[in-house]
C-alpha positions as CSV (number, residue, x, y, z in Angstrom):
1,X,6.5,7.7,-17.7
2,X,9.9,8.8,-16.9
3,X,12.8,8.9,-19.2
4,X,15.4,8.7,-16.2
5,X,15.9,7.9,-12.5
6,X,17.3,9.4,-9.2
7,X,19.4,6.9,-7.2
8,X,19.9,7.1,-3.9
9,X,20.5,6.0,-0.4
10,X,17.7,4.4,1.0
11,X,15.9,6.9,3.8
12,X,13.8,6.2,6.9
13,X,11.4,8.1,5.6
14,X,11.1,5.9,2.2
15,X,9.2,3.7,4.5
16,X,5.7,4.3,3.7
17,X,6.6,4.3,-0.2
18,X,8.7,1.2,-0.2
19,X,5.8,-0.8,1.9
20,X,3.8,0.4,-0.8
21,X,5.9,-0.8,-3.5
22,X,6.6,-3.9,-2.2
23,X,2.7,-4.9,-1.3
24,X,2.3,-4.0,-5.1
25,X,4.9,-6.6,-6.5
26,X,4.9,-8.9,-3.6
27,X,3.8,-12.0,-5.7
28,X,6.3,-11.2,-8.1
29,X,9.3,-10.3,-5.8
30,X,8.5,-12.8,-2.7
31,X,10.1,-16.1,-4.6
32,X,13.5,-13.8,-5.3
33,X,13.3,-11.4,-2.4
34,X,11.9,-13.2,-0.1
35,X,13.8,-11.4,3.3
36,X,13.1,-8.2,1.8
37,X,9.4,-9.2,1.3
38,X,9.3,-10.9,4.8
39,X,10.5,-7.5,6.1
40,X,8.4,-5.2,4.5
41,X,4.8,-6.6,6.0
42,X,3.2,-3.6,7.3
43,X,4.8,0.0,7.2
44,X,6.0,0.0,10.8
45,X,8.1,-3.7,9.8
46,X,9.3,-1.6,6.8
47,X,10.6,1.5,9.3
48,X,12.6,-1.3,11.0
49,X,13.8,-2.6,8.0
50,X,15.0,0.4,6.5
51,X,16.8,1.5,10.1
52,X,18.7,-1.7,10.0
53,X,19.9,-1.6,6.4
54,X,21.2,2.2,7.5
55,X,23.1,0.9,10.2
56,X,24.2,-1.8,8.0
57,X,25.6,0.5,5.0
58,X,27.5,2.9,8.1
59,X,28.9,-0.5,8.8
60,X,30.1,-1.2,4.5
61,X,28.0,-4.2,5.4
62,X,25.1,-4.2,3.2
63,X,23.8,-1.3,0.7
64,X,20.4,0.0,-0.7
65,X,19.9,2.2,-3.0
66,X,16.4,4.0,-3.6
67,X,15.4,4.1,-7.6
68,X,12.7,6.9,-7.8
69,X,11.3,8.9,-10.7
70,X,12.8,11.9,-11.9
71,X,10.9,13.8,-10.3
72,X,11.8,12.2,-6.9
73,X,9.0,10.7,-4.9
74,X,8.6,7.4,-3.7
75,X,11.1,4.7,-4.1
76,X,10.3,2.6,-7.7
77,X,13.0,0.0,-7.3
78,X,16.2,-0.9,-5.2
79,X,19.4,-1.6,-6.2
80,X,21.4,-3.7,-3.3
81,X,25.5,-4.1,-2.7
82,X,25.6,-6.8,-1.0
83,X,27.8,-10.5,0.3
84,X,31.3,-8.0,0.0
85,X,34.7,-10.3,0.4
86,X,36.8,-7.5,1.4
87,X,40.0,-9.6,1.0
88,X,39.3,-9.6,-3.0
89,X,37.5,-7.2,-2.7
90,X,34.2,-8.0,-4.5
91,X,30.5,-7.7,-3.7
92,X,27.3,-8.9,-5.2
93,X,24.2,-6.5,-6.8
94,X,20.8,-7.3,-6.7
95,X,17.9,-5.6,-8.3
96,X,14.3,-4.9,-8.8
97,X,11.8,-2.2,-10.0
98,X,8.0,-1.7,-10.3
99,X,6.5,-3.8,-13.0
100,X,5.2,-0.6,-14.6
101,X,8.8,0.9,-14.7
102,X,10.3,-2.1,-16.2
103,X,11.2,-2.1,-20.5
104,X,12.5,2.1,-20.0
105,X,15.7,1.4,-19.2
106,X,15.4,2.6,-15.6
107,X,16.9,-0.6,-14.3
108,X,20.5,-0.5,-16.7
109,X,20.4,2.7,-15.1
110,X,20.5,1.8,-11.5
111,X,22.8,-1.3,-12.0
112,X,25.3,1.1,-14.0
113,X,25.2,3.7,-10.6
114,X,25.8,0.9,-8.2
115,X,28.6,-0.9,-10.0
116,X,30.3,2.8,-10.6
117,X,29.6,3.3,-7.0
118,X,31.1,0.3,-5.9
119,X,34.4,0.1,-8.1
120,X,35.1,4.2,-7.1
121,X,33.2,4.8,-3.6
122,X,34.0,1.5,-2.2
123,X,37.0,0.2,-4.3
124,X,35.8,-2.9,-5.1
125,X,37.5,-4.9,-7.9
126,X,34.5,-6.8,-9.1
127,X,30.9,-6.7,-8.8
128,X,29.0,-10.5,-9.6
129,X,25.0,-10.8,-9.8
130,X,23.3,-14.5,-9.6
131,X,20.3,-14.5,-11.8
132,X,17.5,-17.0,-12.5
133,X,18.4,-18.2,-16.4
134,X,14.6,-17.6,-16.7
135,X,14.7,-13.9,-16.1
136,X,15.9,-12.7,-19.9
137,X,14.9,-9.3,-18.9
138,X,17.7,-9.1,-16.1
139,X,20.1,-11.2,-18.4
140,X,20.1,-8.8,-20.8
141,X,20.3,-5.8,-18.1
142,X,23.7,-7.3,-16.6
143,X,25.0,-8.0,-20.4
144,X,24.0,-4.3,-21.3
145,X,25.9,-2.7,-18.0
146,X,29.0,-4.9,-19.1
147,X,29.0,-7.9,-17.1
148,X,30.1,-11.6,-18.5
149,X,28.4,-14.9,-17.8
150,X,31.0,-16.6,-15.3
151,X,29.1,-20.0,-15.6
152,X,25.6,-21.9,-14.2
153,X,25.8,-22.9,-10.5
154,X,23.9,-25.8,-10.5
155,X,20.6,-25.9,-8.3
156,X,22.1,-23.0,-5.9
157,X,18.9,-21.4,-5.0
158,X,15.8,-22.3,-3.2
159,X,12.6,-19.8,-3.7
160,X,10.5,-18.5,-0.7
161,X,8.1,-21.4,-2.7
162,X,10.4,-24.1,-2.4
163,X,11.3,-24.7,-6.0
164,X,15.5,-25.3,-6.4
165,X,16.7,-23.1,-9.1
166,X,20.2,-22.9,-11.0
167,X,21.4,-19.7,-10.8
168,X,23.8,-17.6,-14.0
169,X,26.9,-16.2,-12.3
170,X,27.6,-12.7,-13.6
171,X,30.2,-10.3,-13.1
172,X,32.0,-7.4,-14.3
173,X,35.3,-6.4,-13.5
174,X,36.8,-2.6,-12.1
């Protein structure tokens, strides 16, 4: 495998690879992704998808970035900037990458591009993630890229399945 990663701006034509992706990991993803999953059900839902998250980001509503291989390809992961409070200003990152990507580092990576492209490209003062207290793996990513553990919010979080999960506040400060 790869011993880095191109991040980018999701593109219209990703379409094809990101439907892919996401069929591959949907069991996985669908209990913490579950809009993302719910949009991506056939590759013409996924063209939509992608259109509207574009429009979104020319709006500094919404972000997504493409993780691929270095040597470009289809899309591997995504990175999201997301829920921004302008009036702090602060946003929230989400994050997820192909099972056989995961344990190279690739994801550190992409977190580390979108908090730098949030605190210099957007000017945001802090970036927070909420994270299932179960998921070590993306514990230790946020603690890697520099964030702190703000606290537990106390069943905040209800899966695509139903289940009612705490959630560990993270964030990391410009």
């Amino acid at each position: 495998m790869s011993d880095s990663v191109i991040i980018e701006p999701i593109e219209k034509d990703d379409y094809q690879g990101l439907f892919r992706l996401i069929e591959a990991e949907r069991e996985r993803l669908l209990p913490y992704f579950p809009m993302t999953c719910a949009h991506c059900s056939d590759p013409r839902a996924t063209r939509s998808y992608i259109k509207a998250m574009i429009a979104r980001a020319k709006r500094k509503e919404f972000f997504c970035f493409a993780m691929r291989d270095y040597e470009g390809g289809d899309p591997i992961g995504l990175v999201f900037l997301k829920e921004f409070d302008w009036t702090v200003p602060k946003c929230e990152t989400a994050y997820f990458i192909g099972s056989i990507y995961e344990r190279k580092g690739l994801t550190t990576l992409g977190v580390m591009w979108a908090v730098d492209h949030a605190f210099t490209q957007l000017n945001m003062e802090k970036v927070f993630a909420r994270v299932d207290p179960l998921n070590v793996a993306s514990c230790k990513v946020l603690q890697y890229c520099g964030f702190e553990l703000e606290g537990t919010l106390r069943r905040d979080y209800r899966t695509a399945d139903g289940r009612l999960l705490d959630l560990q506040l993270f964030s990391v400060l410009k």
